[in-house]
C-alpha positions in Angstrom: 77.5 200.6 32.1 73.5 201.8 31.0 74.9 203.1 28.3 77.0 199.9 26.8 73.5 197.8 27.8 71.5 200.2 25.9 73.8 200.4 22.9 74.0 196.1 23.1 70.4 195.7 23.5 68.4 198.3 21.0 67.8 196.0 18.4 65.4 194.1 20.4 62.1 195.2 20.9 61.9 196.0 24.9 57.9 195.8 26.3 57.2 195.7 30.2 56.5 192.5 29.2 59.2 191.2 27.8 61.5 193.1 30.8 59.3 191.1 33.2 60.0 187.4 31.6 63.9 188.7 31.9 63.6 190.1 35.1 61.4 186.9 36.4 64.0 184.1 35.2 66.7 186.4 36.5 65.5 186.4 39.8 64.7 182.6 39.5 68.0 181.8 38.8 69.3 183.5 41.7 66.7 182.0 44.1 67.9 179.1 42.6 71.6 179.6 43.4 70.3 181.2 47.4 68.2 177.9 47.8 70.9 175.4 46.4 73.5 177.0 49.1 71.6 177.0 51.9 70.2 173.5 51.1 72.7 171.5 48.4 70.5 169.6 46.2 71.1 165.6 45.9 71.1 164.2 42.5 68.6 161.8 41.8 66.8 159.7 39.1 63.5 160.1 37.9 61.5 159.5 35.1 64.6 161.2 32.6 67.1 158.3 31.8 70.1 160.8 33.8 70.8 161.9 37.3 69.5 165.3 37.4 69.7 168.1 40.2 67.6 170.9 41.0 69.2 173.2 39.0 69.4 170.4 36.2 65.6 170.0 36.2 65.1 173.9 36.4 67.2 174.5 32.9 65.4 171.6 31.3 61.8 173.1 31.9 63.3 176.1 30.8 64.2 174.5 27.5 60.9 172.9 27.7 59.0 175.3 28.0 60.9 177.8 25.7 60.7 174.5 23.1 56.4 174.1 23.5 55.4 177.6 22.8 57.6 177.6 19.3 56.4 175.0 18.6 52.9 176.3 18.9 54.1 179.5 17.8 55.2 177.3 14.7 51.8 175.0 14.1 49.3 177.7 15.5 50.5 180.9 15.3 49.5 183.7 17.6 46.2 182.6 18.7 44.7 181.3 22.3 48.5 181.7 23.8 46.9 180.6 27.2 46.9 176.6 25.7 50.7 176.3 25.2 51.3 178.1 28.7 48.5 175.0 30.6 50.7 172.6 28.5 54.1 173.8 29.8 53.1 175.2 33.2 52.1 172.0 33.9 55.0 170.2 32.4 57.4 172.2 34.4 55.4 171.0 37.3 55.8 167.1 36.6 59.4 167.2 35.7 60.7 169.1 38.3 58.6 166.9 40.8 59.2 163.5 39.2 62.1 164.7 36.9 
């Protein structure tokens, strides 16, 4: 099996940091999963014009999050990298609160 996921996976350029961001939302997701069956989450309606779960909140600051540093990727470039990760830390914070 290490060998298919080594084949499958060389052309990407693997850092310890890079293999901590996949391990991280890995084990995210599966907390997610462990904290949605031991406690089922309720859909509810906040500030986004749907229903939305946990989970549904989670993927969508994801997205979010994933969307704001491209973008600043995009407009900026490489430079002061802490700014886009204020900006979306603290998005992911307000939507999955008052999502």
């Amino acid at each position: 099996m290490w060998d298919w996921i080594i084949s499958n996976t060389s052309w990407m350029y693997w850092t310890w940091q890079s293999g901590l961001a996949i391990g991280g939302l890995f084990a995210a997701i599966a907390f997610m999963g462990i904290w949605d069956a031991v406690s089922p989450s309720v859909a509810r309606k906040g500030f986004f014009p749907i229903s939305t779960t946990r989970g549904d909140r989670f993927f969508i600051g994801i997205l979010s999050l994933i969307t704001v540093f491209l973008l600043w990727l995009g407009i900026v470039g490489s430079t002061a990298l802490w700014v886009p990760l204020v900006i979306s830390v603290a998005w992911f914070a307000v939507e999955g609160v008052w999502g």
